[in-house]
N, C-alpha and C positions, 0 to 999 in steps of 0.2 A: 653091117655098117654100124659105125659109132655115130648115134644124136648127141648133140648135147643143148640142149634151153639155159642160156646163161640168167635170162630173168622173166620165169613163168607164173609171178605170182598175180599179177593184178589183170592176166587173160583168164588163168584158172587160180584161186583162192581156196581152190576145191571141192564145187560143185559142176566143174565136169570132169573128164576124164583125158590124160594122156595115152592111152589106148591105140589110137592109131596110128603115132609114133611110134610106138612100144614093138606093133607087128611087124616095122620096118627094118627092128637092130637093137641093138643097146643102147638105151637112151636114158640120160642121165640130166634129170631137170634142177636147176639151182632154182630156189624162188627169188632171190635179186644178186648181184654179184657187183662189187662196187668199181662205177663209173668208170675214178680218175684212178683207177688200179691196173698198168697193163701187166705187170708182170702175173698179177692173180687172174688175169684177163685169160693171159696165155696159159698161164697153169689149169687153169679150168678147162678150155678147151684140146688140152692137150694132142691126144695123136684123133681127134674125132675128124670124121668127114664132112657128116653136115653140121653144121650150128645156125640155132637161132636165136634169135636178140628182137628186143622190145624195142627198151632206152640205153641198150648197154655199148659202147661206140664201137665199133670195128676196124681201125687205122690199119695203114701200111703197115707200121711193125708189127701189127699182131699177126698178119697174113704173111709176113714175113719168116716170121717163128713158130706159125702152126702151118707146116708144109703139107700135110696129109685133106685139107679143108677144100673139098670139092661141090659144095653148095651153100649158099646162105638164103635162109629164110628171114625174113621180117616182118615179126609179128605185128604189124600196123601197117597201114595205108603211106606215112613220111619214111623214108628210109635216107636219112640226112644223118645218122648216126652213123651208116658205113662209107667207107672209102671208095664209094662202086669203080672207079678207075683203078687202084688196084686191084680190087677183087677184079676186072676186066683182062686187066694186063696177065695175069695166072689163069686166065680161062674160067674163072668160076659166075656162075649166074648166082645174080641174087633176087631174089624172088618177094615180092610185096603184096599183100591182100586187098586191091585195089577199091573192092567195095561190097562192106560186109555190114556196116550202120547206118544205110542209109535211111532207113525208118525212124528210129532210135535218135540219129543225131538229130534229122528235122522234129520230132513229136520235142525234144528236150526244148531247141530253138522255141516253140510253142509254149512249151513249159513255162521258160525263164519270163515269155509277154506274159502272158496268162499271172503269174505270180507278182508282176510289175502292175498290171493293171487291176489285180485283187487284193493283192497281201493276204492270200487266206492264213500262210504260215503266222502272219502275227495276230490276224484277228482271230484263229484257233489259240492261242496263248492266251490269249484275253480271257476269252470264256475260260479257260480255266483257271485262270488266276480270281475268276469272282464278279468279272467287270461288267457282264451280261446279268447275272442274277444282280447285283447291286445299280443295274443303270434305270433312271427313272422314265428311258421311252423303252419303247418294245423292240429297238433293236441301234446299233449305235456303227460309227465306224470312221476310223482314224487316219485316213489316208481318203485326199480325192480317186476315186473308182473312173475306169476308163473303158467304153465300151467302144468296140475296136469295127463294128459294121461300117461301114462307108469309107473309113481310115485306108491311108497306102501305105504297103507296106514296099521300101525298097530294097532287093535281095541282089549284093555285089557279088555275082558267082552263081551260077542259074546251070548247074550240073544237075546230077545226080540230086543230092541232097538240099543245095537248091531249089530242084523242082519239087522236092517232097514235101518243103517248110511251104511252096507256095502252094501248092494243093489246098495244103490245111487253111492257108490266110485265106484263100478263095471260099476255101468252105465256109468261115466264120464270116462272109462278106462282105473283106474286105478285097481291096485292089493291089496288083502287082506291078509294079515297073523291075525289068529284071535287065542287070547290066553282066552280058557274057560276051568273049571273043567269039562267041560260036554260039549263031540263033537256027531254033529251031521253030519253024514259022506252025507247026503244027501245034505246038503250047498257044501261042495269042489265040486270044477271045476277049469279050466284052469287058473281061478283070484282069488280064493279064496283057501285059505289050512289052516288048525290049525298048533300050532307051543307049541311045549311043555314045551319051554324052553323061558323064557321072556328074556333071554339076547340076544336069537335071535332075537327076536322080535322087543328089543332095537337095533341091531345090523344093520338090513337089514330096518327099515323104515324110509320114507321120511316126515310122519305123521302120531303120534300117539292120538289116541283117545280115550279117558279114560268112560267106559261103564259100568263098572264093580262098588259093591255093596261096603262100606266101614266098612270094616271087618279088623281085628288085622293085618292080612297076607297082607291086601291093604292098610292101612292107610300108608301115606304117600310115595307110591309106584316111585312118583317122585322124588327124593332127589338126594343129590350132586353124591352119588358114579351110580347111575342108569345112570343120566344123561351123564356121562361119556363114557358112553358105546353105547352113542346115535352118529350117522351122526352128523355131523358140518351143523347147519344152520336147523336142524329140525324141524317142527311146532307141536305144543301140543296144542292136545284140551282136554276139559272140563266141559261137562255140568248135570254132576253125582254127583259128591259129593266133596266137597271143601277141608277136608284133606288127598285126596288120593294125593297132593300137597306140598310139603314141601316149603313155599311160601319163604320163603328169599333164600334156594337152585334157586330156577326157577329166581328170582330177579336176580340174579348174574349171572347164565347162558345168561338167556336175554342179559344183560347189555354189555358182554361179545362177544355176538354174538357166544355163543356154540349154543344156542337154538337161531334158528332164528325169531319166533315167537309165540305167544300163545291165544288163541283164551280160552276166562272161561265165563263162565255165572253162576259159583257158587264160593265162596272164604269159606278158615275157618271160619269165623266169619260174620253170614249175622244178618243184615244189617252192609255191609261192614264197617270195623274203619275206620279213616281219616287218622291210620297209617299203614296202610295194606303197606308193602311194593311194591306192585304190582302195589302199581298207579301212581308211580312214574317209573315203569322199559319200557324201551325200546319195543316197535313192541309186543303191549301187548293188549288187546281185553277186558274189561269187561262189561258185560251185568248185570243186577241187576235180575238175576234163575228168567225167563223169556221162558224158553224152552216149560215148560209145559202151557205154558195158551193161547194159540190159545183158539178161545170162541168154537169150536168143540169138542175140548181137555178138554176144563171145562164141556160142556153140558155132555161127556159122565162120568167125574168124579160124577157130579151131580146124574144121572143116576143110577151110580153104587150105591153111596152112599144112595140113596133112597132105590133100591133095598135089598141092606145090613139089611137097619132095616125092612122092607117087610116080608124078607125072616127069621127074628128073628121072627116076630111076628107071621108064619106063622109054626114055630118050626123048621126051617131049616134054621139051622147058615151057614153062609159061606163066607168064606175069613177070619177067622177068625185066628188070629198070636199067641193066645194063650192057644187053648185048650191042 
């Protein structure tokens, strides 16, 4: 069997191994292969049977022109870069990693509060720039400090990774209000309860954390009139998907000081513009969607992914987004 990885660089950078692919066939890994290129698209995959893709898109006409392509993997959890209706229509499964960061994503989630409520990154700069040895009390600090006990945190999307980030808020104890299509009554207790109505949700929390899948009903769940409905000074996080955000709403909030701060590790457009309004607004956090790649986090996506075509070749599809 011919593999081909059209863009394996930012799963493996090369600290793990292709290896498991390798014992499958000849596999041949691009580390990125550009985008809006189909005809490099197709020339790259040429006569291969399986191919996998990260962010690299997979239309009709490329399934049309590479006739030999009897599996698709996709190295991520979103698989909105393929055409799963044709890959459907030709028989072929395409296969998705359904959940491989779920630690990873929720601890970042943590991360980004933790960093909004401390600033350690800039009051570590300080001290080295002098400002602790030169300051005339014994200890100093530039930013109001926010201690998160008693604080609600509200989590839209109360999954997997949802329930991971509210673990931890429980553990620092704080409170959960968690807003999902699907409750499972064995999570509630004394800090945690589902809430069925997201204005309460906006209503009652001190930090909302955005968890949930980017669907018609969620894209752009942020926006001016939601935001209104939020506490004065609220933090929002972000490490799911960049247009459940309506970015010049949140701009303007920020700047404003309705929303106190906001912690993203994903924007609508990645790799971010140089005109994203957000990197200019005020008590704003962004990370370059970095949640999911702890090398643990990549070793079991690898893993997975192995097993996907494994488990095709062995007649047993699975995880598969489009049968």
């Amino acid at each position: 069997m011919k593999i081909v990885v059209l863009d394996g660089y930012t799963l493996n950078p090369g600290d793990l191994t292709w290896t498991g692919l390798e014992g499958m066939g000849k596999c041949i890994v691009y580390d990125r292969t550009p985008v809006d290129d189909e005809k490099e698209i197709i020339k790259r995959i040429g006569d291969a049977e399986a191919v996998y893709t990260n962010k690299t898109p997979l239309s009709r006409t490329i399934f049309e022109a590479c006739g030999n392509i009897r599996f698709v993997g996709v190295l991520a959890t979103g698989y909105n870069v393929v055409d799963v209706q044709a890959a459907k229509e030709k028989g072929i499964p395409v296969c998705n990693i359904p959940s491989y960061g779920t630690a990873a994503v929720g601890q970042f989630a943590i991360g980004l509060l933790l960093e909004i409520c401390h600033h350690i990154g800039h009051h570590d700069q300080a001290v080295r720039q002098g400002r602790w040895s030169d300051n005339p009390d014994w200890c100093f600090w530039d930013f109001p400090l926010i201690e998160l006990d008693g604080k609600t945190m509200g989590i839209i999307g109360y999954g997997r990774i949802g329930q991971a980030t509210g673990r931890i808020a429980q553990a620092m104890g704080m409170n959960v209000l968690a807003y999902d299509t699907y409750h499972n009554d064995t999570l509630v207790n004394r800090q945690c309860r589902y809430v069925d109505d997201l204005d309460e949700l906006f209503r009652e929390s001190d930090v909302i954390a955005l968890h949930c899948p980017l669907f018609d009903e969620t894209m752009g769940v942020i926006n001016k009139n939601n935001i209104a409905k939020m506490k004065d000074g609220v933090i929002i996080l972000n490490n799911s998907r960049g247009p459940l955000i309506v970015e010049e709403d949140l701009r303007e909030a920020l700047d404003s000081g309705k929303v106190g701060a906001a912690g993203l590790d994903v924007v609508s457009t990645e790799p971010i513009r140089p005109d994203n309004p957000l990197l200019g607004a005020r008590n704003c956090i962004i990370t370059p969607h970095i949640s999911w790649a702890p090398r643990e986090s990549r070793q079991r996506l690898m893993d997975f992914a192995v097993g996907n075509l494994k488990a095709f070749l062995d007649g047993k599809i699975i995880n598969c987004v489009n049968q």
